[in-house]
FIMAR-433689 format. One record per residue: residue number from 1; residue in three letters; chain; z, x, y of N, C-alpha, C in turn. Coordinates in steps of 0.001 Angstrom, whole numbers. Atoms other than C-alpha are relative to their C-alpha. Example, Ala and Ser with C-alpha at 12.3 -4.5 7.8 and 13.67 -1.06 7.14 Angstrom:
% FIMAR-433689
(1 'ala' 'A' (0 890 -1190) (7800 12300 -4500) (0 900 1200))
(2 'ser' 'A' (-60 -820 -1190) (7140 13670 -1060) (730 -770 1090))
END
This chain:
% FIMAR-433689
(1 'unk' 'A' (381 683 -1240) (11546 -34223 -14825) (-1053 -1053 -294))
(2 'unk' 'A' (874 1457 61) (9683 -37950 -14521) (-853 322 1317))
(3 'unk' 'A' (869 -357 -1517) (6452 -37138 -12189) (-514 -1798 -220))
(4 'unk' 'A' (-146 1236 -316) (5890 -40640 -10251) (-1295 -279 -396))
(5 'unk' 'A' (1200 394 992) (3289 -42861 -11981) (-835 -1136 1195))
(6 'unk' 'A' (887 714 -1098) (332 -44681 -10110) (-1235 -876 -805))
(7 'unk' 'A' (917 957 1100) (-1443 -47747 -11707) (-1165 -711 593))
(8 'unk' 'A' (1233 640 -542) (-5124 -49254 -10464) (-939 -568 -1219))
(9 'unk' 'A' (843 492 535) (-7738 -51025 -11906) (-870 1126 -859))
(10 'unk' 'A' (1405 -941 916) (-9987 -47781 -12299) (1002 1195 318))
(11 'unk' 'A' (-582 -1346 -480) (-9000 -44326 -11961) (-87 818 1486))
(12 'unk' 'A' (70 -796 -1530) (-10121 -43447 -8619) (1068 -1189 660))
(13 'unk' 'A' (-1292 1247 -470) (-7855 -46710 -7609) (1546 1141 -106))
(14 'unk' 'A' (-1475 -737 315) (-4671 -44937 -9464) (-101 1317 1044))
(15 'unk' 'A' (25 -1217 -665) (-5579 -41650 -7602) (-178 31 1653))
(16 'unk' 'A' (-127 447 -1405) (-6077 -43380 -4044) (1188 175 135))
(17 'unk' 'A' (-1732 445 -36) (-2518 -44864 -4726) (817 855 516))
(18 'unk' 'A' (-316 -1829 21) (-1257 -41385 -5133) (-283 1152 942))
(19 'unk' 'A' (711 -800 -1511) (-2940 -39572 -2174) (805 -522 934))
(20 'unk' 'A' (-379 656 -787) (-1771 -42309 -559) (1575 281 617))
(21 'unk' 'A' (-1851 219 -67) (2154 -42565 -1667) (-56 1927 622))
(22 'unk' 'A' (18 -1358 -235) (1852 -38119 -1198) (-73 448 1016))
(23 'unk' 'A' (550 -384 -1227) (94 -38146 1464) (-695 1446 24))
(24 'unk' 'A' (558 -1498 304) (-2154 -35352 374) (-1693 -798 -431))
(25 'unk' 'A' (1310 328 400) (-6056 -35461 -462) (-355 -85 -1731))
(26 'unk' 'A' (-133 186 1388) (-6900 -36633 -3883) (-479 1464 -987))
(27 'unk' 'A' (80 -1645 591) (-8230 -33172 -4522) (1372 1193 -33))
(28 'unk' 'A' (-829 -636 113) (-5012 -31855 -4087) (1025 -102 -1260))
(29 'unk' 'A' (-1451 709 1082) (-2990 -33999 -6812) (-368 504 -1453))
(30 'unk' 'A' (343 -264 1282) (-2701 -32984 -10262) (748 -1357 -1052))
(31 'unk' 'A' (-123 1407 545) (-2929 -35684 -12531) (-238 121 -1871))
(32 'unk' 'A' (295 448 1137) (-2471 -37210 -16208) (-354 -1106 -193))
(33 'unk' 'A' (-253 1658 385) (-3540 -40508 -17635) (489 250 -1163))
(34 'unk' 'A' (-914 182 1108) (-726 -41606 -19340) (-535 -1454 -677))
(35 'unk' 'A' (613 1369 342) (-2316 -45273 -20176) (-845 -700 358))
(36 'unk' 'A' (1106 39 -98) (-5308 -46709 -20538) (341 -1404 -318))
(37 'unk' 'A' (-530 1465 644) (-5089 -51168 -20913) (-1622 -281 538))
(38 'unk' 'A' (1366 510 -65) (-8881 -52316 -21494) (255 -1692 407))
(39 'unk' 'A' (236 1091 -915) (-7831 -55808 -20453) (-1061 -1136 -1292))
(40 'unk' 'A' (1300 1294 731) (-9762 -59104 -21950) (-1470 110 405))
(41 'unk' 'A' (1258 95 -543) (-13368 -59051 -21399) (-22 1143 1382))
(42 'unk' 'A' (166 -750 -1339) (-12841 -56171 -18827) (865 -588 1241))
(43 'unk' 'A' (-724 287 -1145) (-10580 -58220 -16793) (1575 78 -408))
(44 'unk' 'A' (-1923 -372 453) (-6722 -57101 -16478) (-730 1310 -289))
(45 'unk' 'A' (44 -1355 622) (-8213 -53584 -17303) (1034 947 1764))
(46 'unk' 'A' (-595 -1424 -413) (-5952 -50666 -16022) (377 1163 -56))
(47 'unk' 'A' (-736 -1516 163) (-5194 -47074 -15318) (1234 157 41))
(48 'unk' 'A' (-1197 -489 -519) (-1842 -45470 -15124) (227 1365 -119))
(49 'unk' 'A' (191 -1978 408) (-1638 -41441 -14539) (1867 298 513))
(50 'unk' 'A' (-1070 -873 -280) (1211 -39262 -13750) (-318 747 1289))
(51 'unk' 'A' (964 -844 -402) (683 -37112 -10660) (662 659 954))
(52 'unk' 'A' (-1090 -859 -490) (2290 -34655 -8804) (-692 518 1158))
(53 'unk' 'A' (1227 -1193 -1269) (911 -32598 -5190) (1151 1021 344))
(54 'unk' 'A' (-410 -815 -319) (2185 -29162 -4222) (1609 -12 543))
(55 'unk' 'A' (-1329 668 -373) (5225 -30671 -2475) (1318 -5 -348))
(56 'unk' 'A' (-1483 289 1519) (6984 -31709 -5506) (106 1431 -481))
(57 'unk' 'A' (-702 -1406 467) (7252 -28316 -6633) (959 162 911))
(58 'unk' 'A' (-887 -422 -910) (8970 -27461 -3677) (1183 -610 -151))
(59 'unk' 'A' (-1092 705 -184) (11362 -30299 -3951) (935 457 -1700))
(60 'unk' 'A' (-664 -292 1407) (11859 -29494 -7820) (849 1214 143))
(61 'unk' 'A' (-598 -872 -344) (12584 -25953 -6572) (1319 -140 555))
(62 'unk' 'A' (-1544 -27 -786) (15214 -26720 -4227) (853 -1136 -847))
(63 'unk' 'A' (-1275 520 850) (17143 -29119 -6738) (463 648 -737))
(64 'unk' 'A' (-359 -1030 1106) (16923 -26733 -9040) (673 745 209))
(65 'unk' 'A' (-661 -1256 -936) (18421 -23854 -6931) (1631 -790 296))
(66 'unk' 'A' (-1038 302 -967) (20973 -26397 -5278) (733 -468 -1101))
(67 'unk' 'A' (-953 314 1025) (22201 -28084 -8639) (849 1127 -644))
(68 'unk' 'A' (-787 -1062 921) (22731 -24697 -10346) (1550 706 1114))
(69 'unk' 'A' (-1076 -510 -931) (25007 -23611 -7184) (1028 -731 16))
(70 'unk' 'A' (-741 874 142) (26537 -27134 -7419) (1167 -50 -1485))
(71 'unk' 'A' (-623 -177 1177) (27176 -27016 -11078) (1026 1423 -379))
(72 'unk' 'A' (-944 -1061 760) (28864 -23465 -11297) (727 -137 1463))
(73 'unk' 'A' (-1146 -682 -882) (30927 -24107 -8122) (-251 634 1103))
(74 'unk' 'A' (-29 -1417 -970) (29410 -21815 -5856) (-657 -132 1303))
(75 'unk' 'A' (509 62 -1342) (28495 -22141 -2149) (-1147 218 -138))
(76 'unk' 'A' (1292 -325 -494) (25029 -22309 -1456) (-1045 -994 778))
(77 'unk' 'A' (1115 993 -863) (22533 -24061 991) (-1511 570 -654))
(78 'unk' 'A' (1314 -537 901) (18673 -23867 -687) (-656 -619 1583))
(79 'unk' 'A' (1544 96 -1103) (15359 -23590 2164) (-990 110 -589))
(80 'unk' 'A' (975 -524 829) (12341 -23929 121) (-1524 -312 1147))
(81 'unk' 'A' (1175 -395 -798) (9189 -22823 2656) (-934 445 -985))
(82 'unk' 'A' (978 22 1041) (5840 -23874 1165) (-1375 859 864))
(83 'unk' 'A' (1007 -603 -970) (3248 -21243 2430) (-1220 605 -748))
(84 'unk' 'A' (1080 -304 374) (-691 -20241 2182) (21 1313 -550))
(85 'unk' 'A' (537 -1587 445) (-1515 -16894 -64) (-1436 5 -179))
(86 'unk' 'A' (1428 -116 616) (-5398 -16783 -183) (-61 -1902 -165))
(87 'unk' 'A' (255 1194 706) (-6035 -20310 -2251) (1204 -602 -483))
(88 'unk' 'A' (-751 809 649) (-2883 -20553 -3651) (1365 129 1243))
(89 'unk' 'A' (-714 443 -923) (386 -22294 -2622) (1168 1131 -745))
(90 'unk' 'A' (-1405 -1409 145) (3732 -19362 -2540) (735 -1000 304))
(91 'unk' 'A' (-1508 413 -988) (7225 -20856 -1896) (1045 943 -296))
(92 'unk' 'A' (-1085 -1083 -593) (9365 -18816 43) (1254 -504 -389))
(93 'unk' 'A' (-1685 207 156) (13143 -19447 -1188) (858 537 567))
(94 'unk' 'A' (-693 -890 -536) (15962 -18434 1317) (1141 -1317 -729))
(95 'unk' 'A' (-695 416 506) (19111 -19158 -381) (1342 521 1298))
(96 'unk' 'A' (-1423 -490 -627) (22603 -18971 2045) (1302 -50 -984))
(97 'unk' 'A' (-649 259 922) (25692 -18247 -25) (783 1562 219))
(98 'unk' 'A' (-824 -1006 382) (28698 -16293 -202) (431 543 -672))
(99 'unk' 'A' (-435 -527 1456) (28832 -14949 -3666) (-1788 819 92))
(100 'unk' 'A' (968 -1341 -32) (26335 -11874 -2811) (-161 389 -1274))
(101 'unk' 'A' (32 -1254 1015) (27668 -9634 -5597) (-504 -692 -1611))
(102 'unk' 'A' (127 588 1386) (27395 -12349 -8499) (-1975 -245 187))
(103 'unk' 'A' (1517 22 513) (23659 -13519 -7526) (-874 1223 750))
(104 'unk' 'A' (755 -1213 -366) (22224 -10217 -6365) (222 981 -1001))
(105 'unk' 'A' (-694 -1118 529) (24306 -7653 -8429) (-803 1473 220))
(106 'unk' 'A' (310 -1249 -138) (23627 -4077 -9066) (-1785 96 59))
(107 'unk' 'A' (1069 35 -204) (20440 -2959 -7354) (-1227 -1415 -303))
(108 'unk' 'A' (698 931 -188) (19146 -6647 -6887) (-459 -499 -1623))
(109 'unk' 'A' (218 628 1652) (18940 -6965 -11107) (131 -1453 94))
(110 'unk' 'A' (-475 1271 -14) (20645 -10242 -11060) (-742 -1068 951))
(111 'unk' 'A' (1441 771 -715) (18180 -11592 -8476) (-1048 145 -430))
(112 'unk' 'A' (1372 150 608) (15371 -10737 -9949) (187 -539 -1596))
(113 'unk' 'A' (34 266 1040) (16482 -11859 -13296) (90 -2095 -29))
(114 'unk' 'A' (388 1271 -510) (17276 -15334 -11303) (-855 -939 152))
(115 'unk' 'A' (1739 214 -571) (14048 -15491 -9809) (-971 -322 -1292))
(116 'unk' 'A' (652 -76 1336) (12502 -15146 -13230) (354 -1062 -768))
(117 'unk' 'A' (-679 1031 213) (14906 -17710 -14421) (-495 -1429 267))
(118 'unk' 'A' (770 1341 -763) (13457 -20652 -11672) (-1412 -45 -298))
(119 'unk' 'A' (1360 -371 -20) (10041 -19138 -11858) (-284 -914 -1458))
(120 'unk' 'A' (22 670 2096) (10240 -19879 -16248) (-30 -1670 244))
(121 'unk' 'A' (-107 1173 352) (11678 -23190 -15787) (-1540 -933 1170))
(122 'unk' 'A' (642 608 -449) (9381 -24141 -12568) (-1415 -352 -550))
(123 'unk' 'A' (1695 -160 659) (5846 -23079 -14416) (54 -926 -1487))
(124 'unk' 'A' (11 132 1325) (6798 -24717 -17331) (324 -1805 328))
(125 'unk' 'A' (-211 1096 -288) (7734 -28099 -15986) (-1664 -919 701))
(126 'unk' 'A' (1108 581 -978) (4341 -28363 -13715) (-1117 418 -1483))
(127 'unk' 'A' (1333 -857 966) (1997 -26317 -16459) (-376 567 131))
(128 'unk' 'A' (915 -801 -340) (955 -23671 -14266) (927 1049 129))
(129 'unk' 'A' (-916 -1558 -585) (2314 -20217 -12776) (37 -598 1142))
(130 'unk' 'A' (-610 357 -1256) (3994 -20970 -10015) (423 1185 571))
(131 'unk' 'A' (-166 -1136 -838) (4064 -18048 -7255) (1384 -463 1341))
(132 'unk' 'A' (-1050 207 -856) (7613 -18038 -5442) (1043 1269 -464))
(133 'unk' 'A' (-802 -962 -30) (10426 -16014 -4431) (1061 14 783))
(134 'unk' 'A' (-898 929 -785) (13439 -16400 -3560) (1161 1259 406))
(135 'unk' 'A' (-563 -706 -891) (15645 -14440 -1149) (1699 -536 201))
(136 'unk' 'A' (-1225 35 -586) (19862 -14071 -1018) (251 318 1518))
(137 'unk' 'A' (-457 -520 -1284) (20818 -13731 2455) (-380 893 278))
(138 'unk' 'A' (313 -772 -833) (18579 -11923 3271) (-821 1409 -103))
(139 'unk' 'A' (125 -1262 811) (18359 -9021 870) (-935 199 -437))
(140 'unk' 'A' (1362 -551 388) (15035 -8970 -81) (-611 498 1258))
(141 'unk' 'A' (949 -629 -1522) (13528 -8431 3489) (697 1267 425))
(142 'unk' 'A' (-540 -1198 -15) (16186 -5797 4309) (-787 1083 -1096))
(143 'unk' 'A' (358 -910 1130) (14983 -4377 559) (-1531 513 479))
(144 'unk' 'A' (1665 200 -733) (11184 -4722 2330) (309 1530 605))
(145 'unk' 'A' (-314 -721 -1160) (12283 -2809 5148) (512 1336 -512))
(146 'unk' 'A' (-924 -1082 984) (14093 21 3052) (-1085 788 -580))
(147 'unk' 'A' (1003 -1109 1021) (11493 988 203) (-1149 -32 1172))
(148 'unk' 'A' (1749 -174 -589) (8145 446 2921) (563 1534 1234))
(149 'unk' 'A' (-205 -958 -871) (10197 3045 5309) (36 1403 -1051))
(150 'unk' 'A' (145 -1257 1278) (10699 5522 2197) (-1074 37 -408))
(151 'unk' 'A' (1323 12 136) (7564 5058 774) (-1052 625 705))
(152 'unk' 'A' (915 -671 -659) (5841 5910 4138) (348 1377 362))
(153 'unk' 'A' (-5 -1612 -130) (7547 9283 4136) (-434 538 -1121))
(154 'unk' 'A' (779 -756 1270) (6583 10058 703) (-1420 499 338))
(155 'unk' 'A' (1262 47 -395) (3308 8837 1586) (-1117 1254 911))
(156 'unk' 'A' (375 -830 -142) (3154 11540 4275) (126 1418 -211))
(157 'unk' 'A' (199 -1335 704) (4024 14258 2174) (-851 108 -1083))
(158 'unk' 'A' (648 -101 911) (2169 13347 -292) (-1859 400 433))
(159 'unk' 'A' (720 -543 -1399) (-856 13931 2815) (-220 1353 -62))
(160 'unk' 'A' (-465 -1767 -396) (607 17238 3627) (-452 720 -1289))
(161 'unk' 'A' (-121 -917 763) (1008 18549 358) (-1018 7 -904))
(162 'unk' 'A' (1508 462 888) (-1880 16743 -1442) (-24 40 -1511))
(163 'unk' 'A' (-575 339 1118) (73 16087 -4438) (725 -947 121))
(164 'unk' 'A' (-249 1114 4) (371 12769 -5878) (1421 -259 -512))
(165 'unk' 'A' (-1781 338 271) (3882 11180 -6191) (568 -1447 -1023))
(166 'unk' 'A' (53 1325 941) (5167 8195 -8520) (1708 -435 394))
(167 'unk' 'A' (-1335 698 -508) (7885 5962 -7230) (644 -299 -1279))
(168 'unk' 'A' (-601 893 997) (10915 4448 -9203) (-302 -1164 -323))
(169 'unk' 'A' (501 1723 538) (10236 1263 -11521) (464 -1043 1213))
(170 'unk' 'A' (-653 999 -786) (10521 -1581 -9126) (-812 -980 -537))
(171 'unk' 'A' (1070 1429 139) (9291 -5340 -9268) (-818 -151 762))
(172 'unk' 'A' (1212 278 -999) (6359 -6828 -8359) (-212 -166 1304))
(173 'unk' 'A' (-201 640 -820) (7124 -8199 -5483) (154 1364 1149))
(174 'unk' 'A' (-332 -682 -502) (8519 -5083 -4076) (-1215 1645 417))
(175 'unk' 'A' (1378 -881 143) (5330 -2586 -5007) (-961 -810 735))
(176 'unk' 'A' (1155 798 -648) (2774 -5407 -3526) (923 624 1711))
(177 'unk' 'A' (-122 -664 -1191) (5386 -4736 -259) (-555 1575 776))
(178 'unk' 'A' (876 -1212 28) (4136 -1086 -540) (-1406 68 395))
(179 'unk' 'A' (1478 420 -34) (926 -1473 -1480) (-676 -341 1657))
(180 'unk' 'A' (402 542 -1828) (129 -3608 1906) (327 1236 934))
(181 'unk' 'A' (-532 -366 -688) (2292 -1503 3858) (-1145 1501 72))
(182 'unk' 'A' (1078 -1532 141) (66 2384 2939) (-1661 -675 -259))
(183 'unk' 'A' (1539 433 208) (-3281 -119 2394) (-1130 949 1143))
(184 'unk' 'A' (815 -676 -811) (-4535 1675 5903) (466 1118 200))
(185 'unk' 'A' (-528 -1060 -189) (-3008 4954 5708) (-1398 789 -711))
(186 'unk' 'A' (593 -906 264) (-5660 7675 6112) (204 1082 -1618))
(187 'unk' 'A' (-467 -1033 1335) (-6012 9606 2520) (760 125 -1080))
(188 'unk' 'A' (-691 488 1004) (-3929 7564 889) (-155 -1302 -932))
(189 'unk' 'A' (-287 1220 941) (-3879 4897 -2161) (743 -406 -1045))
(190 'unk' 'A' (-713 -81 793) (-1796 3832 -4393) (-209 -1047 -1016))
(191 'unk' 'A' (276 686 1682) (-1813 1898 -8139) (1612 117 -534))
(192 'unk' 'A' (-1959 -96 1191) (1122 582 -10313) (-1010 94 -1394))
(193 'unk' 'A' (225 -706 1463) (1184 2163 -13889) (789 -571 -618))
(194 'unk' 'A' (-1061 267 1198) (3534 1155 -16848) (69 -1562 39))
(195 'unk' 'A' (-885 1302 836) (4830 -1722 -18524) (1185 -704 362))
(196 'unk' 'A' (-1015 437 -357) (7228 -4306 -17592) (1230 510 984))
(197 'unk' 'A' (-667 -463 -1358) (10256 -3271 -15781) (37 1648 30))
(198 'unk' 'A' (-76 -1285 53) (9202 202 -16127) (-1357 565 469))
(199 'unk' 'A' (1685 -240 -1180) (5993 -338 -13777) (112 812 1035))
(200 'unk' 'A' (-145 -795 -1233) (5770 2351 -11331) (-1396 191 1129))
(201 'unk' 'A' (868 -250 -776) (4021 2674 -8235) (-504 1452 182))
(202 'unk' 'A' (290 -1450 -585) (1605 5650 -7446) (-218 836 1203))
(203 'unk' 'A' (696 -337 -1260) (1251 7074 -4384) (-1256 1080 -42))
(204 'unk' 'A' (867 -987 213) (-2106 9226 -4604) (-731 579 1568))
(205 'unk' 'A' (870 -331 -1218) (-4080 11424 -2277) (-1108 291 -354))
(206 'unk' 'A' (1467 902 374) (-7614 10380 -1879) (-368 -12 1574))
(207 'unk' 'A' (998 -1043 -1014) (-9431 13003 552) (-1064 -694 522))
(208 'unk' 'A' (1270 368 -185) (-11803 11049 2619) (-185 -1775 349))
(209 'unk' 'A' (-645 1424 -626) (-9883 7456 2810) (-368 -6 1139))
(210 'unk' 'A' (-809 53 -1062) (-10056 6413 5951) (935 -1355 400))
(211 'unk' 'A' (-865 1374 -194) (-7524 4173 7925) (-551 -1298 633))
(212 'unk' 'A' (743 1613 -276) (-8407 424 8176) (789 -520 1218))
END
């Protein structure tokens, strides 16, 4: 990818430019100088940077998503929703598409191996970690809705009986749903343990919690 280039006299010039063309605050843009021209006697001197704002990810995202659907053939409309976490910027990915079984497959593998897929190429194009996630028709929020309703029955046996419990490996994404979900549950807390895709959530009981 070619991030659009912005040329001024000085550097806060090039980085106006850029705010400008973005439409974002110059504190928002992330920037290179690609060329530096000192000019005769200081006159003719110019900047030229590289510079990208939050945005363009988004847009990189959804080409990215919509070419690969394009290129193998396969129905799909891309929605890329750019939203606040704390400080940093998340984009939500809802993908529409009638080939479920190929990009979801068994127990959502194939989506999360996807996801991991865009994630690689997106962080690696900008330079940073890029926090996004991207949703088949639907199936991750259903998946939400699923493990946080199981979970909270564990949760209250794990109450009752006052023995701690350890969920199946799931992804991140899916344990943080947890997590939130038992955060105010009287007597309860929970922690992920293990390694890679073999991270498990804990559910513990922890006498004396109370609910938030």
């Amino acid at each position: 990818m070619e991030f659009d280039r912005f040329t001024g006299k000085t550097l806060d010039e090039a980085l106006a430019s850029a705010s400008k063309d973005k439409k974002v605050d110059v504190e928002q843009l992330t920037y290179t100088v690609v060329e530096e021209k000192s000019g005769f006697l200081g006159i003719g001197r110019t900047v030229t940077i590289e510079a990208w704002a939050p945005a363009d990810i988004g847009v990189f995202i959804h080409d990215y998503i919509q070419d690969y659907f394009d290129n193998a053939d396969m129905d799909g409309m891309v929605e890329v929703l750019m939203e606040k976490d704390g400080d940093d910027d998340f984009y939500r990915v809802k993908v529409d598409t009638n080939c479920n079984a190929v990009m979801i497959g068994r127990q959502g593998r194939a989506l999360q191996d996807f996801n991991r897929l865009v994630r690689t190429a997106v962080s690696s194009v900008f330079k940073k970690h890029v926090r996004m996630m991207i949703d088949i028709n639907g199936y991750k929020e259903d998946r939400y809705d699923k493990i946080v309703r199981m979970a909270m029955r564990v949760a209250k046996d794990v109450r009752r009986t006052k023995v701690d419990a350890a969920l199946e490996p799931m992804p991140a994404d899916e344990r943080k749903a947890i997590h939130n979900a038992l955060a105010g549950m009287k007597d309860i807390t929970t922690k992920s343990e293990g390694e890679g895709m073999q991270r498990q959530l804990h559910i513990l009981y922890t006498p004396g919690k109370v609910s938030e």
